[in-house]
LUMZAGU-153822 format. One record per residue (C-alpha): x, y, z; residue in one letter. Coordinates in steps of 0.5 Angstrom, whole numbers, padded with zeros to 4 digits, always signed. Layout:
BEGIN
XYZa;...
***
This chain:
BEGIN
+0240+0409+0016x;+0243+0413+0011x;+0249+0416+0016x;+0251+0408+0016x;+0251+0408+0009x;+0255+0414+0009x;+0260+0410+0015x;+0261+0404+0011x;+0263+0408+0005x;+0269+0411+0009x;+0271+0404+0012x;+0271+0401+0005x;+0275+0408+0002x;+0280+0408+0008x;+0281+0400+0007x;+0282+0400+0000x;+0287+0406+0002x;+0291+0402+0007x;+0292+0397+0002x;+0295+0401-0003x;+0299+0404+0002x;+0301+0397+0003x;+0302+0395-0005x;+0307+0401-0006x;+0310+0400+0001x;+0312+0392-0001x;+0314+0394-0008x;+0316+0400-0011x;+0316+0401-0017x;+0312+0408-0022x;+0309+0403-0025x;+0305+0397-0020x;+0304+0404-0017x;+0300+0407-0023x;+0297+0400-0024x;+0294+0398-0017x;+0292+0407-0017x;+0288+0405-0024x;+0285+0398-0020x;+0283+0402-0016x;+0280+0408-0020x;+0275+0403-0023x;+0273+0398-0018x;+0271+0405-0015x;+0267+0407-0022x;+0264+0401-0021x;+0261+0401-0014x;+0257+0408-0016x;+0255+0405-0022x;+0253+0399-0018x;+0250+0404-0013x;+0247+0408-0017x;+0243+0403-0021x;+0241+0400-0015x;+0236+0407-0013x;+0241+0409-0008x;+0243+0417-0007x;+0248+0418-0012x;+0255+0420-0009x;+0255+0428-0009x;+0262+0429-0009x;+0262+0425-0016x;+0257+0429-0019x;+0258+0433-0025x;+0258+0441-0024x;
***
């Protein structure tokens, strides 16, 4: 259970990659880049917010040292 968990998170990770490959590709730009790289830097906070208050397993790589 917990290695589909793990799976999932990595198809949503290299999905949110692919769409911002595309982003950039699409229209360039230093400043929609920052934007979309900001975006998706919250969206992501927000998913472990959402996981972590929801009983789950706190994301390891994220924790602090």
């Amino acid at each position: 259970m917990a290695s589909e968990d793990f799976h999932k998170r990595i198809d949503a990770v290299r999905s949110v990659r692919a769409q911002r490959d595309a982003a950039e590709r699409t229209m360039p730009g230093e400043r929609l880049r920052r934007e979309i790289r900001e975006a998706f830097e919250r969206q992501d906070a927000l998913n472990r917010d959402d996981d972590a208050t929801a009983g789950g397993q706190p994301d390891p790589s994220h924790q602090d040292s």
